[in-house]
C-alpha positions as CSV (number, residue, x, y, z in Angstrom):
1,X,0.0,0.0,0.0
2,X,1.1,3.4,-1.0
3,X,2.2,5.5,2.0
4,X,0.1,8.3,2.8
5,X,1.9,11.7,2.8
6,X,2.0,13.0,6.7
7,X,-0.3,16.1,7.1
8,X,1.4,19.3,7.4
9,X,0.6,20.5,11.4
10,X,-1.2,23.9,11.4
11,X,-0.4,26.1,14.5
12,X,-1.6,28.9,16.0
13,X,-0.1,31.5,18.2
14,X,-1.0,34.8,19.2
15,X,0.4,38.2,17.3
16,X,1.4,39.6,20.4
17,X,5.1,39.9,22.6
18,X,3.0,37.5,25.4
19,X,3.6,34.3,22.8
20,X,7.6,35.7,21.6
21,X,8.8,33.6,24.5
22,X,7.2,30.2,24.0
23,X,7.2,30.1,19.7
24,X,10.5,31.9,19.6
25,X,13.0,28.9,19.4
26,X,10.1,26.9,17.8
27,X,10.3,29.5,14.9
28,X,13.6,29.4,14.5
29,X,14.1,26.1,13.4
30,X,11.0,26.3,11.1
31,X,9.6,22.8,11.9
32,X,6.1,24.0,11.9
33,X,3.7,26.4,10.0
34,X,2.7,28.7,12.1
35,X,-0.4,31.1,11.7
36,X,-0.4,34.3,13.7
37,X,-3.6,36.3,14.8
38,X,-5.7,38.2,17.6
39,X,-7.7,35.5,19.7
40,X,-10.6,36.3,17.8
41,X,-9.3,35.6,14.6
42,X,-7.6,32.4,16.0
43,X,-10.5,31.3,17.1
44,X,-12.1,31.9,13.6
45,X,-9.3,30.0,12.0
46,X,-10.0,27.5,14.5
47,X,-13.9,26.7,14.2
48,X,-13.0,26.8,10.1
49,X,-10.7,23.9,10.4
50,X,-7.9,26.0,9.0
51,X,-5.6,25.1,12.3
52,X,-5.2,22.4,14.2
53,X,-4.1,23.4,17.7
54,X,-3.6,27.0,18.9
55,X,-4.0,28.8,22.4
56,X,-7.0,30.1,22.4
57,X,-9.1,32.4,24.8
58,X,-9.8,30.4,28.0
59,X,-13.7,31.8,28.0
60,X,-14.0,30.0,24.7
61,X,-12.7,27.1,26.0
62,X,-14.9,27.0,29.0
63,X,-17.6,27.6,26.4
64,X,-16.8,24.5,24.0
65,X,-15.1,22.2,26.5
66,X,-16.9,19.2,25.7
67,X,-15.3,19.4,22.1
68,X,-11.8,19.9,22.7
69,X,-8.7,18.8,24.1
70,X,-6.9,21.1,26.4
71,X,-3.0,21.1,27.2
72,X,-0.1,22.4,29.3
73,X,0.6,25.2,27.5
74,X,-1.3,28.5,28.1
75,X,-1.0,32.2,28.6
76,X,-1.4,33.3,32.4
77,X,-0.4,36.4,34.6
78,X,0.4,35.7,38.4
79,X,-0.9,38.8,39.4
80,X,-0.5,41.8,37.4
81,X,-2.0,40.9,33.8
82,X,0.2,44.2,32.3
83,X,-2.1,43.7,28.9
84,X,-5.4,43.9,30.0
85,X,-6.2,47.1,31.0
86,X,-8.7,49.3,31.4
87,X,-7.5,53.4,30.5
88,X,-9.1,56.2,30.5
89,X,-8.0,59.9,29.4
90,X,-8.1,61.6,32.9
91,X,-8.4,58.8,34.9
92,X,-11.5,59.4,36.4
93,X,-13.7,57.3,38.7
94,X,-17.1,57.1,37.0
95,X,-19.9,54.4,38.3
96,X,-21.7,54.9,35.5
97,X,-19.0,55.8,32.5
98,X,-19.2,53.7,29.5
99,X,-16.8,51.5,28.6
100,X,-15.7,50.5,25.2
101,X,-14.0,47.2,24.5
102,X,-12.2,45.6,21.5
103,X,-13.8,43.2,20.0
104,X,-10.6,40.9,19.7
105,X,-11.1,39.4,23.0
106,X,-13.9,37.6,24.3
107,X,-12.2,36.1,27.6
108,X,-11.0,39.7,29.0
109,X,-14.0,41.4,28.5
110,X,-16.2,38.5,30.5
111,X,-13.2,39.1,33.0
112,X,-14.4,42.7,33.2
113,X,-17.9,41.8,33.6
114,X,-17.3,39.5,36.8
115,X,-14.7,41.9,38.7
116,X,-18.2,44.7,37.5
117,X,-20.3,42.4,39.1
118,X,-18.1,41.3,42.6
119,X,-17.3,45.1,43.1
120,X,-21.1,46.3,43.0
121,X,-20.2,48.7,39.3
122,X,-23.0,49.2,36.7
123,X,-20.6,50.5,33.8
124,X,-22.0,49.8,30.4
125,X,-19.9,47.7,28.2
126,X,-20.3,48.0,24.4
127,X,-18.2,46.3,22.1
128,X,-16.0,48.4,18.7
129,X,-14.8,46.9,16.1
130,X,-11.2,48.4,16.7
131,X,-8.1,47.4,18.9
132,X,-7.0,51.3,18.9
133,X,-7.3,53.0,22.2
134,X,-7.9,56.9,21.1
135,X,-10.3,55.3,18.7
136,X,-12.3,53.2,21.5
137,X,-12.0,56.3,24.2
138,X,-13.6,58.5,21.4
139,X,-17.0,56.2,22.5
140,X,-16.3,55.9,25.9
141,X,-14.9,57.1,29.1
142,X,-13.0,54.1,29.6
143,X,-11.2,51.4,27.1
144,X,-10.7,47.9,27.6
145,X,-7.3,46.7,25.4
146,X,-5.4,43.9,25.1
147,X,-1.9,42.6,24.3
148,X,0.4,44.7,22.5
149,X,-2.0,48.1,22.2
150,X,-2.2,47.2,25.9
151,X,1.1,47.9,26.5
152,X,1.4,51.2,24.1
153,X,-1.7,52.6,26.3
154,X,0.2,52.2,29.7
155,X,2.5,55.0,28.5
156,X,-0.1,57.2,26.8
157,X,-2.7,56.8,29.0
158,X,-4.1,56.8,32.6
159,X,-4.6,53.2,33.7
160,X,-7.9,52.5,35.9
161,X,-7.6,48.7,36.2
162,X,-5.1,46.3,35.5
163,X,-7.2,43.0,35.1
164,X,-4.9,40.4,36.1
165,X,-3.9,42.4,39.4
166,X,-7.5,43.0,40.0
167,X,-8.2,39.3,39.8
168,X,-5.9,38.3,42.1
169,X,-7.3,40.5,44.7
170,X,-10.4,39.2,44.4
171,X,-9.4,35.0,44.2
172,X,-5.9,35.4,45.2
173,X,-5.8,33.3,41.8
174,X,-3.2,33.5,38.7
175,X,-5.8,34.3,36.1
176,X,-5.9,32.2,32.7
177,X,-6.2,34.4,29.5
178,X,-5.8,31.7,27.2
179,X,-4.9,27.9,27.2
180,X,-3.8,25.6,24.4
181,X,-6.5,23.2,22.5
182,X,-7.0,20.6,19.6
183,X,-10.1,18.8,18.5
184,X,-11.2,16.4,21.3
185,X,-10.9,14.0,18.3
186,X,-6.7,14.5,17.9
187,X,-4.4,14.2,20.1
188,X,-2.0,17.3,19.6
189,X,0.6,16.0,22.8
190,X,3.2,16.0,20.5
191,X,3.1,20.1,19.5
192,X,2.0,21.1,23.0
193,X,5.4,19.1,24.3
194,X,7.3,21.1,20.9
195,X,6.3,24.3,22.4
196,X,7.0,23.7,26.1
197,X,10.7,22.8,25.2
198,X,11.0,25.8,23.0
199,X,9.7,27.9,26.3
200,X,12.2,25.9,28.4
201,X,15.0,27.3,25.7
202,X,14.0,30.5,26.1
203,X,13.6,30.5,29.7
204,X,17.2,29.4,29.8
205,X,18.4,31.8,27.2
206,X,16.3,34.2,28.4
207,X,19.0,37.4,27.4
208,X,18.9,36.4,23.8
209,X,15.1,36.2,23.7
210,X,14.8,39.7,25.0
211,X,17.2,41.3,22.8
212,X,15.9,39.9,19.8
213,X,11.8,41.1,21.1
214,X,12.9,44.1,21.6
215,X,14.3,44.3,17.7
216,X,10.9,42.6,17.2
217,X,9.0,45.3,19.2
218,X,10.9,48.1,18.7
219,X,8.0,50.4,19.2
220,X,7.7,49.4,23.2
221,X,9.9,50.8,25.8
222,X,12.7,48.0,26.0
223,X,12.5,48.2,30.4
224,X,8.3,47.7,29.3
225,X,9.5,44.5,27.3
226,X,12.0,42.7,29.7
227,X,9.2,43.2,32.3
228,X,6.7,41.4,30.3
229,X,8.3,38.8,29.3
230,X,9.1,37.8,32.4
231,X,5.7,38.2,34.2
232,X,4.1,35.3,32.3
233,X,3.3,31.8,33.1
234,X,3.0,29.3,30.5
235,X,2.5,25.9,31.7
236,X,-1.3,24.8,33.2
237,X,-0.4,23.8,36.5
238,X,-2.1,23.5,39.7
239,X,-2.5,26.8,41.2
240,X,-3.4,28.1,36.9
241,X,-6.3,24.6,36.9
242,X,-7.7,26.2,40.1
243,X,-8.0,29.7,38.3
244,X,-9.7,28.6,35.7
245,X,-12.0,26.7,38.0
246,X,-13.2,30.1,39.9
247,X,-13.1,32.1,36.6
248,X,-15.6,29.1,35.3
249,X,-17.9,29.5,38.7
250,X,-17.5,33.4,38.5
251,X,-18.9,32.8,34.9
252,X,-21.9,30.6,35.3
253,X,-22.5,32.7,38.8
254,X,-23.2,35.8,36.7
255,X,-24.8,34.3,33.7
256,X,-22.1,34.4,31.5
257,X,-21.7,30.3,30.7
């Protein structure tokens, strides 16, 4: 019988400095093909079939769980998230300000919506289709961004919330923004393993991965950069399971699952 040829792996990561650290030795020596996006448009590439495994936003895990496969890898902040913000202009303190969030998160912005809930706040959230900051605080007194616009706002703007940090306060939990997930019909052990030795790399040559980010991310204040990359997690263990675990309760307490 004719051999079949082996099918090319299709991985996701996110387009953001918070996956440079895991992918970076991975992409170096090319043994994958890697597709790059927001989490929403991973998650789109994901329910088309068009990748295979990717981290993917942990509320949309929650969601589907029945259908997939989850692994070791994910994307979690200890305490301060750093990337998940909410900014405003003057940095005022309005109850009842309207906030504006991108629409290239789904996990963050049901984050936002329990910490609303457990500290007794009635802001309205509306969603934009923009990641842009100015653009989102031109429709609201506050902005929820992510990843790297996240970052740029903490230096242009006045930060009301840090979600990850706020979190933690309330659970004393790491919280998990996104975790790693096939198919529950493929086993994907193989890629998730890939990717946690290419973290361990980096984690061990941690001065090289910096110095090439911050060639990648030029834009970013390099101090901003070394900081972040350092302030992740990356592998699901117990203290990131019992996170995701209170941010599922939080969820289904508030009507969100």
């Amino acid at each position: 019988m004719e051999e079949q040829p082996r099918k090319e792996l299709r991985i996701g990561k996110f387009g953001f400095l918070n996956n440079f650290l895991p992918y970076y030795r991975l992409e170096q020596n090319g043994c994958m093909r890697i597709y790059e996006g927001s989490p929403r448009e991973l998650t789109m590439l994901f329910e088309c079939d068009r990748i295979d495994f990717a981290p993917l936003p942990s509320f949309y895990y929650l969601r589907n769980k029945r259908r997939l496969r989850c692994y070791e890898f994910c994307v979690a902040s200890n305490d301060s998230a750093l990337s998940v913000l909410l900014v405003s202009e003057r940095g005022i303190n309005d109850v009842n300000g309207r906030i504006a969030v991108t629409n290239q998160t789904v996990t963050s912005v049901n984050l936002l919506k329990v910490i609303l809930n457990e500290r007794g706040m009635n802001n309205r959230i509306f969603e934009m289709n923009t990641c842009e900051t100015g653009e989102l605080l031109r429709h609201g007194s506050y902005a929820l961004v992510i990843g790297d616009e996240a970052l740029r706002a903490r230096t242009r703007y006045k930060i009301v919330m840090d979600l990850g940090e706020e979190w933690h306060d309330l659970t004393g939990c790491p919280m998990v923004f996104g975790i790693s997930v096939s198919s529950y019909t493929v086993d994907m052990s193989d890629v998730d393993r890939a990717i946690l030795e290419s973290l361990a790399w980096g984690e061990r040559n941690m001065e090289t991965v910096v110095r090439e980010a911050k060639k990648r991310f030029s834009g970013m204040p390099a101090d901003l950069i070394e900081r972040y990359i350092g302030s992740l997690t990356y592998r699901l263990g117990t203290r990131e399971m019992r996170g995701l675990k209170v941010f599922e309760a939080k969820c289904h307490e508030y009507g969100l699952l």
